[in-house]
C-alpha positions as CSV (number, residue, x, y, z in Angstrom):
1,X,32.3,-26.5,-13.4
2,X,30.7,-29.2,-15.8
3,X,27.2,-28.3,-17.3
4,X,24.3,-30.2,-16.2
5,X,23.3,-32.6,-18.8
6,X,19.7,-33.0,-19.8
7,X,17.2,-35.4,-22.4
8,X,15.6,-33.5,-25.0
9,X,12.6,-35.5,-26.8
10,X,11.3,-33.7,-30.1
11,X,8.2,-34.2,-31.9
12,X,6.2,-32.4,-34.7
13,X,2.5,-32.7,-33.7
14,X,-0.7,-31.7,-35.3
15,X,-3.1,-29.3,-33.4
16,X,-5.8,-32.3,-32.5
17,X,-2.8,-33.9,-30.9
18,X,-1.5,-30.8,-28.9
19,X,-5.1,-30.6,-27.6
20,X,-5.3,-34.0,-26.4
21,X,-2.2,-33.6,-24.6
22,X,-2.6,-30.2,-22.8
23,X,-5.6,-31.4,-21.7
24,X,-4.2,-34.8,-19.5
25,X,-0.8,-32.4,-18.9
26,X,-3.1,-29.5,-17.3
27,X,-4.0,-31.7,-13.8
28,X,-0.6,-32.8,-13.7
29,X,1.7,-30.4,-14.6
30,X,2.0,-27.1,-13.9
31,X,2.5,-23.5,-16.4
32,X,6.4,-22.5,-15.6
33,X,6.3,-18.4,-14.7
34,X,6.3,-16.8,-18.0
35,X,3.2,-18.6,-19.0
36,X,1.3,-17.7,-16.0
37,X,2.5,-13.7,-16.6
38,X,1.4,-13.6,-20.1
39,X,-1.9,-15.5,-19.4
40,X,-0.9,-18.8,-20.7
41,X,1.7,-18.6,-23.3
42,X,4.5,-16.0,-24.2
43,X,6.5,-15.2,-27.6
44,X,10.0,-15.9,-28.2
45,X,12.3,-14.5,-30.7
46,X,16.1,-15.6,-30.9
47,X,18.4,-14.0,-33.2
48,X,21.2,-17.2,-34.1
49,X,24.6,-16.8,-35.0
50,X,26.8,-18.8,-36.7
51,X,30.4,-19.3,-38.4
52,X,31.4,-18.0,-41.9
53,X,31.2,-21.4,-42.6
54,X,27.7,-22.4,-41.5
55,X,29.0,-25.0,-38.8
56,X,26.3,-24.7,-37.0
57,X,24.3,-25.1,-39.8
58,X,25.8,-28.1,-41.6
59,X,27.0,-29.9,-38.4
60,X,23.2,-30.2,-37.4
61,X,22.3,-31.0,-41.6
62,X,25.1,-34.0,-41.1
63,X,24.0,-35.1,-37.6
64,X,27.6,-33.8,-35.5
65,X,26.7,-35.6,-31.8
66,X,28.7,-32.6,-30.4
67,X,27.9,-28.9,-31.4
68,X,27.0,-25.3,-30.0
69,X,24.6,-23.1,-31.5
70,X,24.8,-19.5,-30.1
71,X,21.7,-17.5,-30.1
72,X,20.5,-13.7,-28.7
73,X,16.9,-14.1,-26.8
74,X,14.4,-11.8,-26.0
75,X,10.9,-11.9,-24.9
76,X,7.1,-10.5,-26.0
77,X,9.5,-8.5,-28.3
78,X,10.7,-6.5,-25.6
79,X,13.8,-5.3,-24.4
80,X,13.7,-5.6,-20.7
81,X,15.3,-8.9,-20.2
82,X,17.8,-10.1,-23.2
83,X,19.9,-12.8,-22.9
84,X,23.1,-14.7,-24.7
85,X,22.5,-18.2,-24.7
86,X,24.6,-21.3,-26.3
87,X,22.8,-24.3,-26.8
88,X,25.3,-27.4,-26.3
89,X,24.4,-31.1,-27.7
90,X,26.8,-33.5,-26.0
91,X,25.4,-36.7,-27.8
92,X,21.6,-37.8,-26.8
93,X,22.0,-34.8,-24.3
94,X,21.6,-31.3,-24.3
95,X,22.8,-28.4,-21.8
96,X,22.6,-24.2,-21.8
97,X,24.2,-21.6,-21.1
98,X,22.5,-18.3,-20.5
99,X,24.1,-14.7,-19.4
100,X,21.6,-11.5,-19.2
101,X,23.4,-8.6,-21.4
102,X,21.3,-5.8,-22.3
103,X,20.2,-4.5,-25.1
104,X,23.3,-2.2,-25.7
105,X,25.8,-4.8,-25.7
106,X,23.2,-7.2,-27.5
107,X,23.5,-4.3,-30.5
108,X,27.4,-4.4,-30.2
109,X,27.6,-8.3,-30.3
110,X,25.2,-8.3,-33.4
111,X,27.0,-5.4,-35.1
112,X,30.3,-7.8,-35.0
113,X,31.8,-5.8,-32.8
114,X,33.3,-8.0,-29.8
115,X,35.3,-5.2,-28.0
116,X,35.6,-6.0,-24.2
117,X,34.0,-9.6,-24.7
118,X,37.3,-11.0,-23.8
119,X,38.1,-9.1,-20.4
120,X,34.3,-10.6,-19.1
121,X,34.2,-13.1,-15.7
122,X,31.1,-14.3,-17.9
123,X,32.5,-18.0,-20.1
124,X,30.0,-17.9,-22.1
125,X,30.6,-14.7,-23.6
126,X,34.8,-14.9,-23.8
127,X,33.5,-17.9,-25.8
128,X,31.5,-15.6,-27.9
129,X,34.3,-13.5,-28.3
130,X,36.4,-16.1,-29.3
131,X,34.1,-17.4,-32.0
132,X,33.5,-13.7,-33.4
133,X,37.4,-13.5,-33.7
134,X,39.0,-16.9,-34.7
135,X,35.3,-18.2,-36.9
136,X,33.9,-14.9,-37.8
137,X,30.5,-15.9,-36.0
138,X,27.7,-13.6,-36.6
139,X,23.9,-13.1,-37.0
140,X,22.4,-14.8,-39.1
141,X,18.4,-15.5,-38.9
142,X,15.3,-14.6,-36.3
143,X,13.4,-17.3,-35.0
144,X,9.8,-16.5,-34.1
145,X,7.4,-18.7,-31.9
146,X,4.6,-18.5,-29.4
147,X,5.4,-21.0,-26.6
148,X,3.4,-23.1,-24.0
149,X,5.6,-24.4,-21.0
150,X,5.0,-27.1,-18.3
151,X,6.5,-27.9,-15.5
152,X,6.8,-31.1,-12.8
153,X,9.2,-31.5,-9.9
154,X,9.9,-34.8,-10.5
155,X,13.1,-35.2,-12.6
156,X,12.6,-31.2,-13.7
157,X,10.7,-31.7,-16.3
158,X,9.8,-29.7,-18.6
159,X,7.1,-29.6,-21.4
160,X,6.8,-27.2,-24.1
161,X,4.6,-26.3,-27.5
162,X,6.1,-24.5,-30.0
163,X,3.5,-22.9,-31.8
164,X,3.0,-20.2,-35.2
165,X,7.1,-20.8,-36.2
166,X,7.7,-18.0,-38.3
167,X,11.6,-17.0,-39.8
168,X,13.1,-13.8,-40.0
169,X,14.1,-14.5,-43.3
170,X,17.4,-12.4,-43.7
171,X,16.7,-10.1,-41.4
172,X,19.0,-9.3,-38.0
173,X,17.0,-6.8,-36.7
174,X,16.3,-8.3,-33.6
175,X,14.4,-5.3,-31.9
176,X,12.3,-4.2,-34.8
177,X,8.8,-5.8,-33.9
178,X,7.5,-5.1,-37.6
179,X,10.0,-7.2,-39.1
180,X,8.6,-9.4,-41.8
181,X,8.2,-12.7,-41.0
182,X,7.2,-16.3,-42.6
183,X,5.7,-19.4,-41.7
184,X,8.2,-22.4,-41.4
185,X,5.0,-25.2,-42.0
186,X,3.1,-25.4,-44.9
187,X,0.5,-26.5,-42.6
188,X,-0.3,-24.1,-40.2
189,X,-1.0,-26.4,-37.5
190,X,1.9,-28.2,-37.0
191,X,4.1,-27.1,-34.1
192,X,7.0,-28.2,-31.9
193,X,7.0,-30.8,-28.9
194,X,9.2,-30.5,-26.3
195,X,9.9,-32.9,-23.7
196,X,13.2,-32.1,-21.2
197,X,14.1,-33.9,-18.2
198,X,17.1,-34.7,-16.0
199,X,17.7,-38.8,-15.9
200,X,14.7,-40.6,-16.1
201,X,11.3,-39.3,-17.6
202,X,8.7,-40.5,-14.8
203,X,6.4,-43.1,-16.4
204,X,3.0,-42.0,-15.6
205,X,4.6,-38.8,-17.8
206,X,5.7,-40.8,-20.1
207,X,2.5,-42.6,-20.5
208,X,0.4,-39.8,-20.6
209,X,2.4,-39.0,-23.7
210,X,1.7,-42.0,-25.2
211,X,-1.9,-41.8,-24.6
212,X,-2.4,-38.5,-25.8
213,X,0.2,-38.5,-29.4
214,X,0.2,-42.8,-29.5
215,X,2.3,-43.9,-32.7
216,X,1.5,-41.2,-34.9
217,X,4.1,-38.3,-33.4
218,X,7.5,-39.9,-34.9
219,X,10.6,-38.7,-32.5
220,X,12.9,-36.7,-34.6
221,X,16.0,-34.3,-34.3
222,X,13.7,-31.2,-35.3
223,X,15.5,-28.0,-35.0
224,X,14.0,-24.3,-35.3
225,X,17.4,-22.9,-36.5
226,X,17.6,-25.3,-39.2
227,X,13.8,-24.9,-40.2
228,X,14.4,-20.9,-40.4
229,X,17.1,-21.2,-43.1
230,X,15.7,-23.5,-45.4
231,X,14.4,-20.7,-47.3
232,X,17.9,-19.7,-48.2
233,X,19.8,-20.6,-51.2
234,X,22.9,-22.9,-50.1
């Protein structure tokens, strides 16, 4: 079954322009479920993995148009809900995979062990399998951020502030809430704009957008993965 393609706008934007912005989103737009739960924004930390070879890494550095990025998810820092996701760029456009796991097979899959991974119904994770056995893909940094997320109907969009990006350094210890972190930005304000939508981004969304970040928020390829490993020595 092919993946549903979508459009993924990024931005870095300063705090005085994530204010303007939530505030003409806020009438229009709506929180999506995990911000209403947590009381208006919830924390995300993804463990990514990648090949002996950095791939992942280096095919994002060079600007590859086609490329997965296979990550571990978990929310609040809890273990209740933990997914496998892979991120797939297809060009301009992005797709995802996601499959619910656990926390013991999460522990098996980051341990390198991929045993039974290749008798799942589940694609995504004979795919992981596959990649642990033929690429050596493993854990390889924590991504930390607090995120915002709006919603419209209307073409699904989707809207989301990445905010306080912190890296897990060399750390895989993807359960440990006490594990050190640092700040990605030198200055603390900046954070992450996301904009997601199926085919066409609604114009009045779009020009709200314009209204609120104008000029000044230059659309670039800005990845969190990336970001976390620049503090390692290549």
């Amino acid at each position: 079954m092919a993946l549903p393609l979508r459009h993924e706008l990024k931005y870095l934007i300063s705090d005085m322009q994530y204010r303007v912005l939530k505030s003409v989103l806020k009438p229009v737009l709506h929180l999506d479920k995990n911000a209403v739960k947590n009381g208006g924004s919830y924390h995300i930390r993804s463990l990514y993995f990648d090949t002996v070879f950095d791939d992942a890494y280096y095919d994002k550095i060079d600007g590859v148009k086609n490329r997965d990025k296979y990550r571990i998810r978990i929310y609040n820092l809890k273990d209740k809900e933990v997914f496998m996701e892979c991120k797939t760029k297809a060009g301009n456009l992005i797709s995802k995979r996601t499959v619910e796991i656990g926390r013991p097979l999460a522990e098996q899959i980051i341990a390198g062990d991929p045993y039974g991974l290749e008798k799942t119904r589940y694609g995504l994770l004979g795919d992981v399998y596959r990649e642990m056995r033929t690429n050596l893909l493993h854990p390889v940094v924590i991504v930390d951020y607090e995120r915002e997320a709006f919603l419209h109907p209307a073409e699904e969009v989707r809207i989301t502030f990445d905010k306080h990006l912190r890296s897990g350094l060399n750390s895989i210890d993807l359960f440990n809430p006490n594990v050190p972190t640092v700040p990605v930005f030198d200055d603390a304000q900046n954070m992450v704009l996301e904009v997601k939508y199926n085919r066409v981004l609604p114009p009045y969304i779009a020009d709200l957008l314009t209204f609120a970040i104008g000029g000044e928020a230059i659309q670039q390829a800005v990845s969190k993965y990336t970001l976390c490993r620049r503090y390692e020595q290549k």
